[in-house]
Structures are given as C-alpha cells and as structure tokens.
N, C-alpha and C positions, 0 to 999 in steps of 0.2 A: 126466639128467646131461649137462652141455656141460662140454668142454674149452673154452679160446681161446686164439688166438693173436693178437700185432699185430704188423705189421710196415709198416716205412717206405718209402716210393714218391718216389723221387729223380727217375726219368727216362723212365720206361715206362709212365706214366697210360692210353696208349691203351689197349697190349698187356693191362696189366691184366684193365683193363673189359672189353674183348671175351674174355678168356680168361671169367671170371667171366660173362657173357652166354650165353655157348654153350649152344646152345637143346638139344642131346645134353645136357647136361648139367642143365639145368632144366625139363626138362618141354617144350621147346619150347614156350620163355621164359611159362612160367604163372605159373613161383615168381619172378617179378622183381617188384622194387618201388624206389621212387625219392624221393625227397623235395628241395626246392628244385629239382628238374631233373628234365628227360626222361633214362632212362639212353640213350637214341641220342644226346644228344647232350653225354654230362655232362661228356665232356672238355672240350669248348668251353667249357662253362659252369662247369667248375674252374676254368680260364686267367683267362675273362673276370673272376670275381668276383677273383682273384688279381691281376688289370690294375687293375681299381679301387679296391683296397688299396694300390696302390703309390704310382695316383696321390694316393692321399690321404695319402702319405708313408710308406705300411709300408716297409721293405725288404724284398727278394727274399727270398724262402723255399728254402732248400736240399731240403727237403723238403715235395712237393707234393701228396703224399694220406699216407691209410694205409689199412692192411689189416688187419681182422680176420676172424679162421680161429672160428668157433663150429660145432665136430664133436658130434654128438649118441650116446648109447649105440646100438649096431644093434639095433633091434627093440624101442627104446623109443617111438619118436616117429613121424606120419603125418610125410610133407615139407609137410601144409599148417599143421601146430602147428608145426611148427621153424621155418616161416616168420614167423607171429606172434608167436613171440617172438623170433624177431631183429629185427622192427620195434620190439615194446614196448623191449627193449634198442638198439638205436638212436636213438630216442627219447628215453630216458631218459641216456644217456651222452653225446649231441648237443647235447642242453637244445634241439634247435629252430632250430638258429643254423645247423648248416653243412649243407648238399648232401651226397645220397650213394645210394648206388646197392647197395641187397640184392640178391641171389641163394639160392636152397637150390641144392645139387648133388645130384642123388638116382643119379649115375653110379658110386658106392661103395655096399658093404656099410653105412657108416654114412651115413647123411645130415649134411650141413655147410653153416653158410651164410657166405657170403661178405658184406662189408662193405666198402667203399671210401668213403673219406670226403674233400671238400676241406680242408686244411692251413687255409685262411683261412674264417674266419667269413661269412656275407654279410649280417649284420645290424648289426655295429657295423668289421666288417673287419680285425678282428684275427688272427694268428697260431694256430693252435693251441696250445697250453700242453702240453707232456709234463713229465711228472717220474717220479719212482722207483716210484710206487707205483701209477703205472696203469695196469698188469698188474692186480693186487690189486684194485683200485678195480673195473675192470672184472669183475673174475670173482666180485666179490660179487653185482653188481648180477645177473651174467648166472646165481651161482648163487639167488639169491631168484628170478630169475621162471623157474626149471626148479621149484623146490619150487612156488611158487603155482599150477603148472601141472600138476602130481601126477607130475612128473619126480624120477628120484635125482638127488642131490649127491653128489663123492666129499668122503668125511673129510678134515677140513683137515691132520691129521696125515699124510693120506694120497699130498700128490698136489702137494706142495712142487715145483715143477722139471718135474712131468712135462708132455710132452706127449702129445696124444690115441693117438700109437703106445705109448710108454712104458706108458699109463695100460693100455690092451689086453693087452700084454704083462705087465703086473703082475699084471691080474685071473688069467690062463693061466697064471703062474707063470714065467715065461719071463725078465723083466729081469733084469742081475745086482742091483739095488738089493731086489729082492723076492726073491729067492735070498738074498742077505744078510740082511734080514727075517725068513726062516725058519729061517736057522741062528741067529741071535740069539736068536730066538722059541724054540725049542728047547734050547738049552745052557744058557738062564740059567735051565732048569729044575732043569740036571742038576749044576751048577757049585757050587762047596762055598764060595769065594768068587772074589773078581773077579781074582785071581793065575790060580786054577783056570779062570776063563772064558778067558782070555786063550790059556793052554793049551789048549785043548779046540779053539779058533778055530783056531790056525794046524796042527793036527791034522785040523780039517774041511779043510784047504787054501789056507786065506788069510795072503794076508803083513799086519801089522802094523804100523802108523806110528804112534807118540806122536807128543806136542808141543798145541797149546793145542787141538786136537779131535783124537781120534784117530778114525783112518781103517782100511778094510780092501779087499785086493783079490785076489778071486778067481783062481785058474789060469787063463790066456786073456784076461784083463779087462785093458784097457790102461791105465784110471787108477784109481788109487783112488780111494773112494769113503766119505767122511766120513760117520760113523751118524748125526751130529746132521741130517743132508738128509733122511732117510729117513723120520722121525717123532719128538715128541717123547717117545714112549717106548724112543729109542734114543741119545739120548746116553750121553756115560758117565755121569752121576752118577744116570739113572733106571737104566741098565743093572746099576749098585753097588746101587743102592736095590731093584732088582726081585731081584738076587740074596739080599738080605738076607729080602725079603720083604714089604719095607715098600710100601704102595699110596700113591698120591698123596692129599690131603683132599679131598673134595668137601662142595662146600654144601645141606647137607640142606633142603628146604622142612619145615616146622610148621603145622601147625593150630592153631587156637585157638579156644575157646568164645566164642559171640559177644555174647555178655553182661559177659564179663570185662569189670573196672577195670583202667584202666592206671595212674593216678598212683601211687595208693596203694600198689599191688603191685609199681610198678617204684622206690617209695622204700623199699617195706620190702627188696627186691632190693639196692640202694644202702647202706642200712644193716646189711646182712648180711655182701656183700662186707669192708664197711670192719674189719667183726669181726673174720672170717677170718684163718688165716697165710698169705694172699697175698703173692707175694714183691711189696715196695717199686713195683718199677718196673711189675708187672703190673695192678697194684691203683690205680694211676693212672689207666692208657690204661684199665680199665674203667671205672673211674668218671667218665674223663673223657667215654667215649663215653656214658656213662646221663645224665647230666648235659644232655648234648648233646640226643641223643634225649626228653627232660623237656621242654626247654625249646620242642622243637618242638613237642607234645602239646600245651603249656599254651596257645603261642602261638596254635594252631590250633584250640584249644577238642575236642580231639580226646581222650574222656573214657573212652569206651567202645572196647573192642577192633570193634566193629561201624563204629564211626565213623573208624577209620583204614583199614579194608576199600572202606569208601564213597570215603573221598578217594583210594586207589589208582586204584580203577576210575574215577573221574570223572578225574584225571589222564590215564588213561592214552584215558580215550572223550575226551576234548580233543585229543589227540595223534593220533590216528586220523581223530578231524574234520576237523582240518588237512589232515591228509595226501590226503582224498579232496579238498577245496577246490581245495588245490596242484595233485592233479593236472587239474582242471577247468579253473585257469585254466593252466596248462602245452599243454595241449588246444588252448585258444581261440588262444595263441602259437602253438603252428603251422600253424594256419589262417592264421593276420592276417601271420607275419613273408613266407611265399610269396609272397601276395597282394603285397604290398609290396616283395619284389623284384621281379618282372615286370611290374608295372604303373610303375615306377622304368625299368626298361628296356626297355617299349615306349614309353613316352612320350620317354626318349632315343635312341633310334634308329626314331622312326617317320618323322622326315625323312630318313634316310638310306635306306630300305623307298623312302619315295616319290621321289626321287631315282632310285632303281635303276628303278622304274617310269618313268620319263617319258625314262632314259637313252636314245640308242639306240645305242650300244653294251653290251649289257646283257652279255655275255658279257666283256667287258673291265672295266665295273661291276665287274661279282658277283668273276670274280680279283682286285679291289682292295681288296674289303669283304666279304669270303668273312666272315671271324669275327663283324662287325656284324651281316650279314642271318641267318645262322646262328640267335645269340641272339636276333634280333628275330622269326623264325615259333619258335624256341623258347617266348619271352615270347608270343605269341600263341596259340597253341595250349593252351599251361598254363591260361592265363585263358579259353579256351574250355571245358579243361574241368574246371575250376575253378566256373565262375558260369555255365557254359550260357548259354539266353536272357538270363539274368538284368544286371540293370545294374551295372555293374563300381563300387564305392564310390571316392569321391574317397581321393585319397591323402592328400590332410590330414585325413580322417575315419579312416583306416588309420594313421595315425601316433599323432593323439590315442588310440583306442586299445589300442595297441599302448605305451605308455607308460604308461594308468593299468593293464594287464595286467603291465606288468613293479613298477609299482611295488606293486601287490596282491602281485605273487610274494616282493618281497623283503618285504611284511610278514608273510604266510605263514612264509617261512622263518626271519626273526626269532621269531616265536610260537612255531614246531614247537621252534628248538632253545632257547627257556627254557623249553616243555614237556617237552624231553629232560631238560634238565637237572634237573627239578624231580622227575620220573618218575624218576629216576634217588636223587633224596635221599630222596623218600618211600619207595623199595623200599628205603633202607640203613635206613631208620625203623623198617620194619616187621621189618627180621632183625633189627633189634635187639630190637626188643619182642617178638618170636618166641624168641631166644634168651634173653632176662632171664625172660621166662613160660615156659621148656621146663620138661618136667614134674619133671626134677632142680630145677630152681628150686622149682615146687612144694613138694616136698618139704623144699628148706632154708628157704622163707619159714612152715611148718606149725612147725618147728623154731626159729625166730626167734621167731614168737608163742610160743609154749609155755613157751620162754624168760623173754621178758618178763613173762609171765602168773605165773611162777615169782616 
C-alpha cells in the first residue's frame, strides 16, 4: 500500500533536494536515483533546461519543480522494492521527458520516497501540465504497481482525502472520520428508519447539519465532517437504503456451455420477450439491446458460444501485446531522450570548457560561467557513464531515432485504445449473451418451444 502526495516548488529547489538527499535519511545515499541529471547537481540542471525553454520563448514558470510524498505501509516493503517502484512510477508518470531526482527515507517507521521533478520538459521544453485530476491519475498508477508488486491497496471507498497519517490513524481507530464510520456502521443496524438514525446519531454525541449533504461533528472535532467523504456507503441515500435493508446490484459473471448456439437461442430469447407482459418501455431497451448484440454475432460470424469466448481472449492477448511493445519502446525513449540532451549540451558549451582552459584567469572565468561549466562536466560525466569506452552516437543518428520511437509510441497508443475500446464492446456482448442464455432463459426458451410445438 503507498499513500501520495504532491506538492509545488516555487522557490526553494535547492533546500529541497538536499533535504531529500540526506544520506541519514537514505542509507547514506544508496536509495538515491536520478534521471536526465546528476542529483549533485540537478538544480543547475532544473535552471539550465528552464533557461532554454525561455530562450525558445516559453514564459517564466511560477512554479519550478514538484514534489511527491510516496509513504509505504510499515512492515510491508524492503527500502530497496519502495525504491523500484518509485522509479517504475516515475517513469511511467514522466513519460521520459523531465529530470528528476528519487530518494527512499528509511529514517521513519514507514518507509517513503521522495520525488522532485523539473516543471519544464527537456525534450520538446514545454511547461508541465497540472490539472484536477492528477492526484487521481497518479495514485492509480502508483496504486497498480504496489498490486503488481504483491503490495495492499487501500479501498477506493476507503481513503478519499486521506493522507498517509489520516490513513494510520483510521486503520488504529483513531480519526474522527473513522469514529464516525463506526458509529454509522453500527446504528444503521439498530435504527428502525432514518428519522430513528438521525436520533440515535446526535444521542451518540454528534451535532447534525442538513442541506444538499448532510454532515456530522463529533464532541471536540472542530469541523464537520460530510458522510459522503467518508465512503460511498455513507451517504444519505445508501445510509436510507442500508437502513431499509436494501444492498446495492452487483454484476454477477455466468458461465456457459461451450457448445451452445447463439443465434438461434438468442432469437427465440427475442421472440419470447416480445410475448411477454413486459411493460412497453422495458420491452424496447431489451430488444433493442438483443437486436444490437445479433447483429454483432452475425457480423462477426460469431456462431457458437465457444467462438465468442475465443474473440474475448484474442481481444483482450492484442491489448496486452501492445502494452508490453509500448513499454519496450517507452524503454528505448529513455535511453535515447538522455543521451540527447547531454550530448546537445556538451557540444554547446564545449567552447566555453576550452575557453576556461586556455583562460588565465581561471578563477575569475569559472565566477562568470559557474552555471555553463557546471552543466558542461555534468553533460560529461553522464555520457561517461552512460557509454563508457564506447563511442558516443551522432546526434543526428539520436534524433532520427528518437522520432521513429515517438512516432511507434503514438501508433501503440492509437492500437491499445481501439483495442480498449473494442475490449470494452465485446465484454458488453458477452453479458448480454450471458444474460439472454442465464438459465431462467433456459427455462422460458423450453417453454416457448413447447408452446409452439402446441
């Protein structure tokens, strides 16, 4: 299980990085890692890519990194797996484009890793993009690779707002949001209807606010606290609905024999219906969805209940293909985008390196061109060790590609989402022909022949 958090870097880039760096805190710096930049020297290397953004006309960024907080359950994770996957999450939430500098803290009971990221791209030098949902966005990603890693997730009804103290606090019993939880959890056992809950609530000790969510606040608790935040089995209308008794529907999976006909059993289904005293408007949206579902069968020569089984999985082993490709060529991007920034800025400032060389006031140099030479044994060292012995590839050879890499990625991505999308139709195909064959069907389609037979 990872909590996260992000937050925004206006003015204090250094202070950060070095808080985050602290070798008391990381092992003495074993769990550090870096990408597009050395972390010794990634402020420079935030600035400079941010210098050359502007000159290519970005405007000034108000905001010049960020931070994410990824806290781990105590006594779930080694610091050297919470490390890998804060790379693979970095990674994957970066696309590859911006610098940035990981850390694990293993200085707390929980282990956490730290994240700092440059605000501007250093591949096409654009701005970061924030919007409303990337919070969300990110703790999907970061909650898939804690499952694929045989970590817990909390429940998405679970853990709305919380932070990684909040979320400790709830497991212990201790927040007031989970104190409310269990007097909820409890009354709406006891409660005769929802008048009667309401009663029972401000008898446990909570005050009460209507209006378009109602709210509840403990003796001591300074604001109130809205049920709908809590979970969505704590609004009002599940809270009415659970006092009643009533459980929400869930979508049942079905089996089916693998021999079965579909046309024919889902027309005599069709013709059954139409029989029926189905009310008017019900007896529509059925037939309009069988009708639907038909026409996909016929289209797709999809005859036997075996051969719609077939096209799921081959649907869904195309969508999986993809997805390992994508990541391969995502892979080879950030190898190649690196390489192409450093070898772009040793070749720009390798006359000002020689320059400082041949100065003889090198001490008055280096005060004038501290930031150049900085990034320029940066850009050299990276490419040292990067390509070792080896011979550093032309940049026009890193550009070409580095181009047919992106334009592979975007036909990847084109493929996976009409294979979403189609993954996505087949699976409503098959609940349909799951439900028009459920064995109540069965039983009115025995009754239809018999009928006719009649």
């Amino acid at each position: 299980m990872a909590v996260t958090k992000i937050k925004a870097i206006r003015g204090t880039l250094s202070k950060a990085i070095a808080y985050i760096l602290n070798p008391e805190k990381t092992d003495e710096k074993l769990l550090v890692s870096s990408y597009g930049c050395a972390s010794e020297t990634a402020t420079r290397e935030f600035e400079w890519t941010r210098k050359i953004a502007e000159q290519k006309g970005m405007n000034p960024v108000r905001i010049i990194a960020r931070h994410v907080i990824q806290s781990f359950e105590i006594g779930e994770v080694t610091p050297e797996l919470a490390h890998e996957i804060g790379k693979q999450f970095a990674d994957e939430i970066l696309g590859g484009k911006y610098e940035y500098v990981l850390t694990t803290h293993i200085d707390k009971d929980h282990v956490h890793n730290h994240l700092i990221f440059n605000a501007v791209d250093f591949v096409d030098y654009h701005a970061y993009k924030s919007y409303k949902r990337i919070y969300y966005d990110m703790r999907e990603v970061s909650d898939r690779l804690c499952k694929e890693n045989g970590l817990s997730v909390i429940p998405p009804s679970q853990n709305k707002g919380m932070g990684y103290k909040e979320y400790t606090e709830a497991k212990r019993g201790t927040s007031w949001k989970q104190k409310l939880k269990q007097t909820i959890d409890r009354l709406v056992i006891t409660a005769k209807d929802y008048d009667d809950f309401l009663r029972l609530m401000q008898e446990a000790g909570y005050e009460i606010k209507t209006g378009k969510y109602i709210s509840f606040r403990a003796e001591g608790q300074e604001r109130f606290t809205r049920s709908k935040t809590i979970g969505e089995n704590y609004t009002e209308e599940r809270i009415k609905e659970r006092i009643a008794g009533r459980t929400p529907r869930r979508n049942r999976r079905q089996t089916m024999p693998k021999g079965i006909s579909l046309i024919g059993d889902i027309q005599d289904r069709i013709r059954l219906i139409d029989s029926k005293g189905y009310e008017h408007k019900a007896k529509l949206t059925i037939l309009k969805e069988a009708a639907r579902t038909l026409n996909y069968l016929t289209e797709n020569n999809l005859l036997q209940y075996a051969d719609l089984e077939k096209k799921v999985e081959d649907v869904h082993s195309s969508y999986d293909r993809t997805g390992k490709e994508l990541k391969d060529v995502e892979a080879r991007l950030r190898e190649v985008q690196p390489l192409i920034k450093n070898i772009s800025n040793y070749q720009r400032l390798k006359p000002v390196y020689d320059a400082f060389q041949k100065a003889k006031d090198k001490p008055g140099f280096k005060a004038k061109h501290e930031a150049e030479l900085v990034i320029f044994e940066a850009a050299r060292s990276t490419l040292l060790a990067m390509q070792g012995d080896e011979k550093l590839p032309s940049l026009k050879t890193l550009q070409t590609e580095q181009q047919r890499l992106l334009d592979e990625r975007q036909r990847l991505y084109d493929e996976r989402a009409k294979l979403k999308k189609e993954a996505k139709q087949i699976e409503t195909i098959k609940s349909n022909v799951d439900t028009f064959l459920s064995p109540s069907a069965d039983h009115d389609r025995d009754h239809l022949r018999s009928t006719q037979r009649e």
